[in-house]
matplotlib code that plots the C-alpha trace (Angstrom):
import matplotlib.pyplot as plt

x = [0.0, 1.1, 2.8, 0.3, -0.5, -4.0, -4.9, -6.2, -5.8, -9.1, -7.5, -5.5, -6.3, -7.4, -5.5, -1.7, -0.6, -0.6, 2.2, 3.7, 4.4, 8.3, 8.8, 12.3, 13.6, 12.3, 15.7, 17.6, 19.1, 19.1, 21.1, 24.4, 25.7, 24.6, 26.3, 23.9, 20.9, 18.1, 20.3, 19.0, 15.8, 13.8, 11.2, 8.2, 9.5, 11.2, 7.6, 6.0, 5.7, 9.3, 7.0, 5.9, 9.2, 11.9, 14.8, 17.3, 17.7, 20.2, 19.7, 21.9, 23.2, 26.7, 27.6, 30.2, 33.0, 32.1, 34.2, 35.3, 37.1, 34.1, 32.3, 28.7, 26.2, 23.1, 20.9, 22.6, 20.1, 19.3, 20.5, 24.2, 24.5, 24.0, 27.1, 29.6, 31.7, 33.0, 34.7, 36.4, 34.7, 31.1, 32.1, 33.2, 30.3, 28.4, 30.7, 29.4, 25.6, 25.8, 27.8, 25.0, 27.0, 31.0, 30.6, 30.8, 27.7, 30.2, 30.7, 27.2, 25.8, 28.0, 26.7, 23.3, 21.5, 19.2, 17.9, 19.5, 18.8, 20.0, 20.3, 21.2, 22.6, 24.8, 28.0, 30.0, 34.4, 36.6, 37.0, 33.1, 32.1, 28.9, 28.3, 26.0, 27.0, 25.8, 25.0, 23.4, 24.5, 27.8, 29.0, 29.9, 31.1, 30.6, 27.3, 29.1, 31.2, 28.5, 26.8, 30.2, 30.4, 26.8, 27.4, 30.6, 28.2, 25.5, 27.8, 29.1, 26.2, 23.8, 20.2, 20.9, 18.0, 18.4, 16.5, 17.6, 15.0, 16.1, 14.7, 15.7, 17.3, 18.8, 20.1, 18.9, 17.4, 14.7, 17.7, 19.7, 17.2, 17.3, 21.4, 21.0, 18.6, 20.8, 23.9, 21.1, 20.9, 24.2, 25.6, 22.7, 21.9, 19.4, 19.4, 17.0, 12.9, 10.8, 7.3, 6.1, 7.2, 5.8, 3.3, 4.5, 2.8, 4.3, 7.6, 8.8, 12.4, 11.6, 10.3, 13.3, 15.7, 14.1, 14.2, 17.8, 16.7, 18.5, 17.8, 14.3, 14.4, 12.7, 12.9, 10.9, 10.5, 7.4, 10.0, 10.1, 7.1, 9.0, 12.4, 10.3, 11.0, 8.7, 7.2, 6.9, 3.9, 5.3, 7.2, 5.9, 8.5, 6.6, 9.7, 8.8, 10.4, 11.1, 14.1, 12.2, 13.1, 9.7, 7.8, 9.5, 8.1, 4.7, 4.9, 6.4, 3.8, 0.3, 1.9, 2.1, -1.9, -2.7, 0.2, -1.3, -0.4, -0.3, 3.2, 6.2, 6.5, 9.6, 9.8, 12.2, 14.0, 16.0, 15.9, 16.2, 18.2, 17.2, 19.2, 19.0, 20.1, 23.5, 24.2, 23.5, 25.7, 28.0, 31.7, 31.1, 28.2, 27.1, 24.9, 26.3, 25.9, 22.1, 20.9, 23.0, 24.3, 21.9, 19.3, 20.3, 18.8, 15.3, 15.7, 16.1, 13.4, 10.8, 12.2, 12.0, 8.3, 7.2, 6.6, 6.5, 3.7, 0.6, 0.3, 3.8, 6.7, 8.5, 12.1, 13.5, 16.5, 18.3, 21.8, 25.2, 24.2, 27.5, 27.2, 27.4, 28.4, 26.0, 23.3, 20.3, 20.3, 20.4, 18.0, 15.6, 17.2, 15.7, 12.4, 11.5, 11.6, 8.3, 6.6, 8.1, 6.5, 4.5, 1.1, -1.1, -2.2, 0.3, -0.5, -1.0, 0.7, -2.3, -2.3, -4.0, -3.5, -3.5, -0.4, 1.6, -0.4, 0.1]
y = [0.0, 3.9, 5.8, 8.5, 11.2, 11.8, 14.7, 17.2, 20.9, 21.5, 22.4, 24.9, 28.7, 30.4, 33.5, 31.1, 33.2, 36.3, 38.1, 38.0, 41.0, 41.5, 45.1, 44.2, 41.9, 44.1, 45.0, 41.7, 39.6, 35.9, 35.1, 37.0, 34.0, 31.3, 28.4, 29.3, 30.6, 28.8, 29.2, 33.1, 33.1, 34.9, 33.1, 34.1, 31.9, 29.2, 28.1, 27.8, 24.6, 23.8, 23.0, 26.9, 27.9, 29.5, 26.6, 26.7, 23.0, 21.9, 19.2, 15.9, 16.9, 14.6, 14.2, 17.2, 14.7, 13.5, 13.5, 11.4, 8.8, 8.1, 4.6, 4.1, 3.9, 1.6, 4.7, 5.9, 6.4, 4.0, 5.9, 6.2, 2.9, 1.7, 4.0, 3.1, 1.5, 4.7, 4.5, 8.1, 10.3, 9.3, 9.5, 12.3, 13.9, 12.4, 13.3, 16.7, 16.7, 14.3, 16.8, 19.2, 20.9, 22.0, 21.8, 19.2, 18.5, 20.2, 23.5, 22.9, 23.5, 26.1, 27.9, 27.7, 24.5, 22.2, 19.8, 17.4, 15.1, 12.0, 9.0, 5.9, 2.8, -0.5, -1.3, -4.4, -4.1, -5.9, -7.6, -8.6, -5.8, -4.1, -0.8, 2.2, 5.4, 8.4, 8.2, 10.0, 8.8, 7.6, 6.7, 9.4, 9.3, 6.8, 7.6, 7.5, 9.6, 12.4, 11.1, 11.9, 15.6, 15.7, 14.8, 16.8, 19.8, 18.8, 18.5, 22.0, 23.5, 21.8, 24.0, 23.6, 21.1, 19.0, 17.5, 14.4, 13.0, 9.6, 10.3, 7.0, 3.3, 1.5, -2.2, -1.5, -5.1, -5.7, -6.6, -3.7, -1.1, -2.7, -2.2, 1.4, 2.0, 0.9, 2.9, 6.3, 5.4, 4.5, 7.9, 9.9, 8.3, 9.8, 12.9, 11.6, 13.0, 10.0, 9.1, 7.9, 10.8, 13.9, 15.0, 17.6, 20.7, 19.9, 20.1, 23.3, 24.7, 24.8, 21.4, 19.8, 22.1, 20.8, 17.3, 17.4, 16.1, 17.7, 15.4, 14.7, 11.6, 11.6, 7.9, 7.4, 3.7, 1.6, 0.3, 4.2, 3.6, 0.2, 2.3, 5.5, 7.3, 10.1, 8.8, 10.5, 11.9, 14.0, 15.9, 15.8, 16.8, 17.3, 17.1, 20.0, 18.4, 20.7, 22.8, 25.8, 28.1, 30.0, 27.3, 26.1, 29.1, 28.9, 25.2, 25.7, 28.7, 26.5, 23.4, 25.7, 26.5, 22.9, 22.6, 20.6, 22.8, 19.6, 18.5, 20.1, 20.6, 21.0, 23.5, 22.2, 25.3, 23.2, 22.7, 18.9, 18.3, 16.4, 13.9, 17.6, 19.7, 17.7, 16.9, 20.8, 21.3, 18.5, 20.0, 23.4, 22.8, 20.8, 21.0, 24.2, 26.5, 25.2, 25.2, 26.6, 30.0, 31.1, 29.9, 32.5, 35.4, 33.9, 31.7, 34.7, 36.8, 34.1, 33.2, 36.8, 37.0, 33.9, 33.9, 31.2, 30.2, 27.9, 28.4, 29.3, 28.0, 25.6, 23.9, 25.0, 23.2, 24.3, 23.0, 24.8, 26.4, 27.9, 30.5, 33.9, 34.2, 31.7, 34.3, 31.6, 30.4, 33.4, 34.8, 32.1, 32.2, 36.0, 35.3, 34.2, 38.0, 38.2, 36.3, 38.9, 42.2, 44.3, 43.0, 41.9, 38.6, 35.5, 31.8, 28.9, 25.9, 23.6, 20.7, 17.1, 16.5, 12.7, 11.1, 9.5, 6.3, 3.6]
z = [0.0, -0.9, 2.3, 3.1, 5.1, 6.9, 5.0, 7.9, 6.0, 7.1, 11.0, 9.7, 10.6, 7.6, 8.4, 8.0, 5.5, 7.4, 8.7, 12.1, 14.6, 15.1, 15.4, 17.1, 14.2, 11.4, 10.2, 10.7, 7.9, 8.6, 5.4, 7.0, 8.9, 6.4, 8.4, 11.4, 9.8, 11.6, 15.0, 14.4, 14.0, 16.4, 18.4, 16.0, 13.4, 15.6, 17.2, 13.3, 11.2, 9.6, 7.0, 6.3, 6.6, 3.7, 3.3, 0.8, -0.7, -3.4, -6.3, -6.5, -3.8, -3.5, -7.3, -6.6, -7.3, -10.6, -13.5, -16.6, -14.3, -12.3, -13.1, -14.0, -12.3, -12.1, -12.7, -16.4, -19.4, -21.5, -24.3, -22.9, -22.1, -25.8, -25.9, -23.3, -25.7, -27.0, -23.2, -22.0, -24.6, -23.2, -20.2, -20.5, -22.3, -19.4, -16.6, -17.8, -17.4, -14.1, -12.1, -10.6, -7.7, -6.7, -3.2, -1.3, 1.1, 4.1, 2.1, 0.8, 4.9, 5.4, 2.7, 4.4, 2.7, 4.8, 2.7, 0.4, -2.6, -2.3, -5.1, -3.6, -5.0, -4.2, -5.3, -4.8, -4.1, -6.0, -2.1, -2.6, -0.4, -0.8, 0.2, -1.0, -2.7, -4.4, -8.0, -10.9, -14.5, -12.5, -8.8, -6.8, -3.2, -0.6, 1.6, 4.2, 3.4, 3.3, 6.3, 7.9, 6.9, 7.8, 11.4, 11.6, 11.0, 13.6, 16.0, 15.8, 15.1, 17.4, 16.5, 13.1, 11.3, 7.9, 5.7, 4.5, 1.3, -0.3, -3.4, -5.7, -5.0, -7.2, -6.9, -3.6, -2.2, 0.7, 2.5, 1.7, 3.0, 6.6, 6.2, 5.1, 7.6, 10.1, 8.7, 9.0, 12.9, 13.7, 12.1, 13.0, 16.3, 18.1, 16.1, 13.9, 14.7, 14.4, 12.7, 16.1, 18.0, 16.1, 13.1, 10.7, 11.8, 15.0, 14.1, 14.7, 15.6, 19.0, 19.1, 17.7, 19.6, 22.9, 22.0, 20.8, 16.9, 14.4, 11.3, 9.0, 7.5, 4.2, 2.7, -0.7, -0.2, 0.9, 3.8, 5.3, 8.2, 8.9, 10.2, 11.4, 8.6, 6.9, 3.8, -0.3, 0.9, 3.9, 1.4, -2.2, -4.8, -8.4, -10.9, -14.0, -16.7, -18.9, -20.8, -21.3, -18.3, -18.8, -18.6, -15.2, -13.6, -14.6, -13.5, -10.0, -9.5, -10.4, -8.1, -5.1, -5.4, -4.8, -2.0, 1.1, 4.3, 6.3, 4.9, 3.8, 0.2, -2.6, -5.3, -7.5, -9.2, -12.2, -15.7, -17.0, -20.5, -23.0, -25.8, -28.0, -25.4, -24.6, -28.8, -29.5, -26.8, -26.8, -26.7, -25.0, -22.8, -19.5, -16.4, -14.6, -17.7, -18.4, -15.2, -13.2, -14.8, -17.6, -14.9, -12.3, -12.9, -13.5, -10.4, -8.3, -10.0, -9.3, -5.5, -4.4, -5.8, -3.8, -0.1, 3.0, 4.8, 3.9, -0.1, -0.3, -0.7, 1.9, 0.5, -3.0, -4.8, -7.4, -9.5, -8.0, -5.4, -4.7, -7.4, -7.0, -3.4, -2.2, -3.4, -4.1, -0.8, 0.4, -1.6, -0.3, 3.4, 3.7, 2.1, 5.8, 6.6, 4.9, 7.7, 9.8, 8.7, 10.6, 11.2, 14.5, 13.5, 15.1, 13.1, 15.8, 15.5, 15.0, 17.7, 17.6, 14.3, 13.3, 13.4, 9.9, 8.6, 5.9]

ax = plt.figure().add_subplot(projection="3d")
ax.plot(x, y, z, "-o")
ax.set_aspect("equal")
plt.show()
């Protein structure tokens, strides 16, 4: 059966869009110590939903060290593997459009980024070792290996919260998911918020700062109730599909109509290439330049426009989110200030809502 979540958007206030009353914080800029962004929040936006807040996200999040050496991966078109034969020069070519960030998922938290895209598949050692590792198109680190600079953050910066969304498996058995579940817990340890103990509205900076959880597991699997994980459907993710950077607004603007307020919701600012796109483009162009740099501009135009809260916008990835000083996640980082302006009306956290069902 399909992972869902009790649909309950009749509890929420109608007025959840409305501003907040922060007279005192009017002038502050969140964005100005990226690495500890949610640490400065004032209080008005650390007792709302994580769900209704701002948070900068990034796209393939761990295929930063991918390059014509790597191998392939499970997940690599169909259409390239009918080509492998041709060896470094498809890789190569590939190496090119798989690669969708330069920092590493360390630099990525100190730039402010809190949630994190995650492609997951198995690979077996020449020492008949399996382990798991980050793919898209071809292998990229060791999970582990992020999991590490993941916890290395945490630790220093202990009212800091991540999202962590498993968003595909690949050669990933029945067997295998109770092993990766296991590696989440022993690296995470208790820093994980559990299914059992909270429901999404409920989970607010406050509440996960007094309970010592740092981490939201996101597992898009039918095994993610099983470990305590939060299912697809407490974070829907509608991929756009397109090329046409026009048309990725207009589709990220109608999805956000139909958002449910319940859960948390991802806007996913990136454009996807095509077989046309990488042969028009096959010598001089890859991933960065078409949805990374040409992207900017209207990425930021369309962020600035949009505003947190119930109907609004909740976690937004994008491709390189290093460029330009850091100045998408920023950009989406001080959006929160929009909850802040001057107004007498406070949104309640709703309470009793039911809890995460199969």
């Amino acid at each position: 059966m399909e992972d869902k979540l009790i649909n309950s958007d009749d509890v929420l206030r109608q007025n959840s869009a409305k501003t907040l009353n922060s007279s005192k914080t009017e002038n502050c800029r969140f964005s100005e110590d990226l690495s500890s962004w949610m640490s400065c929040m004032p209080e008005e936006l650390r007792r709302l939903p994580i769900i209704h807040l701002a948070i900068p996200g990034s796209h393939d999040s761990g295929t930063w060290p991918i390059n014509e050496h790597s191998d392939w991966a499970p997940d690599l078109d169909s259409i390239l593997k009918k080509l492998k034969w041709l060896g470094i020069i498809v890789k190569w070519v590939t190496s090119r459009w798989s690669k969708a960030q330069d920092f590493n998922v360390l630099q990525q938290l100190e730039a402010g980024v809190r949630y994190f895209d995650l492609r997951i598949a198995t690979r077996v050692s020449k020492d008949n070792v399996r382990d798991f590792y980050i793919v898209h198109g071809l292998y990229g680190p060791p999970l582990k290996e992020v999991l590490a600079q993941i916890q290395q953050f945490l630790f220093a910066h202990p009212k800091e919260v991540v999202i962590i969304d498993c968003q595909h498996f690949y050669s990933v058995t029945t067997n295998d998911h109770d092993t990766l579940a296991t590696i989440f817990y022993d690296s995470l340890k208790d820093k994980i918020v559990q299914t059992t103990s909270s429901y999404m509205n409920n989970l607010t900076m406050n509440y996960m700062n007094d309970n010592q959880y740092q981490v939201i597991m996101v597992y898009r699997n039918s095994q993610a109730l099983k470990y305590n994980f939060f299912p697809s459907s407490a974070y829907p993710t509608p991929w756009p599909d397109t090329t046409n950077p026009d048309i990725l607004c207009e589709i990220l603007t109608e999805n956000l109509r139909t958002r449910n307020n319940n859960v948390g919701y991802v806007s996913q600012f990136i454009l996807t290439p095509v077989a046309k796109t990488i042969l028009t483009n096959l010598f001089t162009g890859n991933l960065k330049k078409f949805s990374g740099l040409q992207l900017l501009s209207k990425k930021l135009h369309w962020v600035k426009e949009q505003t947190p809260g119930a109907r609004g916008v909740n976690v937004i990835i994008a491709d390189f989110v290093d460029i330009q000083d850091q100045n998408f996640c920023r950009t989406v980082i001080d959006l929160n200030q929009k909850l802040l302006a001057e107004g007498d009306t406070e949104l309640e956290t709703p309470r009793g809502l039911p809890p995460v069902t199969n």
